[in-house]
C-alpha positions as CSV (number, residue, x, y, z in Angstrom):
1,X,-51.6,46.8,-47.5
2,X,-48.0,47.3,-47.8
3,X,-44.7,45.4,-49.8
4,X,-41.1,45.7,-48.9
5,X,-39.7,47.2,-52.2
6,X,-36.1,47.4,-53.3
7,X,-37.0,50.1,-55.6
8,X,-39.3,50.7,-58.9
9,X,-39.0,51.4,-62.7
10,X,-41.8,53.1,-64.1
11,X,-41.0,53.0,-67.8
12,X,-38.5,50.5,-67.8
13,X,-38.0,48.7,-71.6
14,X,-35.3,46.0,-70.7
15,X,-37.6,43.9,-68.0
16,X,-40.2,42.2,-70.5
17,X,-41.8,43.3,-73.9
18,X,-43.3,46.9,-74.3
19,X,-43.1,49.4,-72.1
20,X,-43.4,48.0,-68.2
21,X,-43.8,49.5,-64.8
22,X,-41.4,47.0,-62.7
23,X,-41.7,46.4,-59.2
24,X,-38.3,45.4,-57.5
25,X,-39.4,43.4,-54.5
26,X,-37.2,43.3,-51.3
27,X,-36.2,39.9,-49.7
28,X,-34.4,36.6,-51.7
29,X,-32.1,33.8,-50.0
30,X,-31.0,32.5,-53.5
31,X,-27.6,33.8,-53.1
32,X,-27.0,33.7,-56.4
33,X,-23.3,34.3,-57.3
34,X,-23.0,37.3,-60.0
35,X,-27.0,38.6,-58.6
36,X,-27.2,42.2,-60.5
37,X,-29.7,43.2,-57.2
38,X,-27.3,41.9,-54.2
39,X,-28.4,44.9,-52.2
40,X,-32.4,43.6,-52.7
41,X,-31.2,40.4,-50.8
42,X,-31.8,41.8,-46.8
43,X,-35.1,41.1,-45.2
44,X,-35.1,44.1,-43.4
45,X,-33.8,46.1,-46.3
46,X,-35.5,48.1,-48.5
47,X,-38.5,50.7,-47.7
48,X,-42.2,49.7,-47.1
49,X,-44.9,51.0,-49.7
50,X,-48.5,51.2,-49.9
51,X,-49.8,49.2,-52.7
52,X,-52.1,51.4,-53.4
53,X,-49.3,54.2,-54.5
54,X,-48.1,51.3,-56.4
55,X,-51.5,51.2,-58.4
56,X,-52.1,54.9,-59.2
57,X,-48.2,54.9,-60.2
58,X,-49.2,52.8,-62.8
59,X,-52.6,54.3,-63.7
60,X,-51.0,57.2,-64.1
61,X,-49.4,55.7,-67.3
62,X,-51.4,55.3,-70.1
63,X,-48.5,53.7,-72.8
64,X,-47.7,51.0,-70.5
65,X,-48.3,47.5,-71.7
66,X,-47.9,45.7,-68.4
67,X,-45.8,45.4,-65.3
68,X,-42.7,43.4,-64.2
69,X,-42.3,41.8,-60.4
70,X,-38.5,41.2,-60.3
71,X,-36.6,41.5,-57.0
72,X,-34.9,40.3,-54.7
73,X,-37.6,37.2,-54.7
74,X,-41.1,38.1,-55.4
75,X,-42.3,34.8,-54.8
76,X,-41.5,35.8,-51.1
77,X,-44.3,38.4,-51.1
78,X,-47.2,36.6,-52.2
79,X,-49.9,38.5,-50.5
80,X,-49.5,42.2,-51.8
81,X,-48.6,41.2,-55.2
82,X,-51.7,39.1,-55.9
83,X,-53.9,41.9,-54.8
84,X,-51.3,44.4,-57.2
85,X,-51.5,42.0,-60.1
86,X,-55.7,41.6,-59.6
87,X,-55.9,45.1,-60.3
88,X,-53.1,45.2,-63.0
89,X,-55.2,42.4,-65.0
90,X,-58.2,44.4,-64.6
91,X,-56.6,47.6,-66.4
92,X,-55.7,44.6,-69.4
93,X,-51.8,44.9,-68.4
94,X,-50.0,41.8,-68.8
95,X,-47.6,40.5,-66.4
96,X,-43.9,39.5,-66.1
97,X,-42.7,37.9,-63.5
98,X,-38.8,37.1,-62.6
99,X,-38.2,34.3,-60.1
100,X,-35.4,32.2,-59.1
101,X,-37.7,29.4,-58.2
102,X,-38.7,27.1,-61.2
103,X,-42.0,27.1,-62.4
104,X,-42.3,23.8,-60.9
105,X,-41.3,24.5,-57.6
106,X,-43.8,27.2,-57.6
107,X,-47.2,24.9,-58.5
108,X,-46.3,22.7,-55.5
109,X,-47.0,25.9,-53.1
110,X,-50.5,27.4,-53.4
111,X,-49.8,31.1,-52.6
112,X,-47.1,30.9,-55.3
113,X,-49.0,29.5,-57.5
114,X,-51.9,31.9,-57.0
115,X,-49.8,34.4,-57.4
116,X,-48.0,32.3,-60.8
117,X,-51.9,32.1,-61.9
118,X,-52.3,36.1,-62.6
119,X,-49.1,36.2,-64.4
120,X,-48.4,35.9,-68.3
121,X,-45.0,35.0,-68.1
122,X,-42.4,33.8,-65.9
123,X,-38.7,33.9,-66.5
124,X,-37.6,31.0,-63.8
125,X,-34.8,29.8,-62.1
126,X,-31.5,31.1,-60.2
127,X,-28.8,32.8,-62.1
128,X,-26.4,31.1,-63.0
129,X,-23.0,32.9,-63.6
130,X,-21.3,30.0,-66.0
131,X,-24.2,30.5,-68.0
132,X,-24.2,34.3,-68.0
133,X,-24.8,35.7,-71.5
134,X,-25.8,39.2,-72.3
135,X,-27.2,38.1,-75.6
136,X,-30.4,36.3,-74.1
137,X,-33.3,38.1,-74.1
138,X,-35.0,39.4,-71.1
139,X,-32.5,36.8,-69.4
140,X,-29.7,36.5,-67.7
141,X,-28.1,32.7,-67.9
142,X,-29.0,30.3,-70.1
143,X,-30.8,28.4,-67.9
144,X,-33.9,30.6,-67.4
145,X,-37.2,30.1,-69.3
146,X,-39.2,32.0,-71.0
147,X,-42.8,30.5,-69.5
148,X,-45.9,31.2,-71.3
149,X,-48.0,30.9,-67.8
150,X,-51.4,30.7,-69.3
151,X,-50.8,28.2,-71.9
152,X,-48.7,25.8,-69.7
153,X,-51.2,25.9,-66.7
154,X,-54.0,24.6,-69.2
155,X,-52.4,22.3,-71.0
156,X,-50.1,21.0,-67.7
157,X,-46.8,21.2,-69.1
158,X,-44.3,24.0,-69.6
159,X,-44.8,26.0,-72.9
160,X,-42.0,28.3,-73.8
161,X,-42.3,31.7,-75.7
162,X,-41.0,31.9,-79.3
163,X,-38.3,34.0,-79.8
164,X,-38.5,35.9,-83.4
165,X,-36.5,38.6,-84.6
166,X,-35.4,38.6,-80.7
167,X,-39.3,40.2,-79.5
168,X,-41.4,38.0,-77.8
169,X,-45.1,39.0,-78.0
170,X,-47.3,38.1,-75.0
């Protein structure tokens, strides 16, 4: 099976806690003014990539402590990134995920929120440039979450991470 990537980071310490292997997906129709990735926007951009090669990319890594899907809009690419992040939970990775969608628009689709279901934490919503600041962290407007997935899928309401001594520990 293959993804439409934008590009990928293989030790990349800015897109989630630890050291992360992050996937830049191809494909977003947020439009959101001030994007960082404006080039990841085109569906026909980008290069095609077996996700296989994606998995022994980050086999090959033994420090990492889990991967990042960022984009463009990785909600947009359910399919492949399920069966990445099956395998990535399997190796005990944990798993970011950036998405301009909120995390409630994302439980009222099912492939999302299959795809939500694997991760550990989701950093939601659209950037917002009047709420830009460079001193959130792992965030870039004030408006985005922090999500602790797995704690707010079982008790059915959003649960934030804790920020302390500006780490957050998944």
């Amino acid at each position: 099976m293959k993804i439409r990537l934008f590009g990928t980071v293989d030790d990349s310490i800015v897109d989630g806690p630890g050291l992360r292997y992050t996937i830049f997906t191809q494909r977003c129709f947020h439009n959101c003014s001030g994007c960082h990735n404006p080039k990841s926007h085109d569906i026909n951009g980008g290069y095609l990539k077996d996700i296989q090669d994606i998995l022994s990319e980050i086999t090959a890594n033994p420090l990492l402590d889990g991967i990042t899907l960022s984009g463009g809009e990785p909600m947009l690419q359910v399919k492949p990134l399920i069966e990445i992040c099956k395998e990535v939970k399997a190796m005990g990775l944990n798993i970011v995920v950036y998405s301009g969608f909120t995390y409630e628009e994302i439980l009222k689709d099912a492939k999302k929120k299959e795809l939500l279901q694997l991760c550990d934490m989701l950093i939601d919503g659209k950037f917002e440039q009047d709420k830009k600041s460079l001193a959130l962290l792992y965030r870039g407007s004030a408006n985005q979450r922090l999500i602790n997935v797995q704690e707010s899928l079982k008790q059915g309401k959003v649960i934030e991470y804790q920020i302390i001594d500006n780490e957050v520990k998944i």
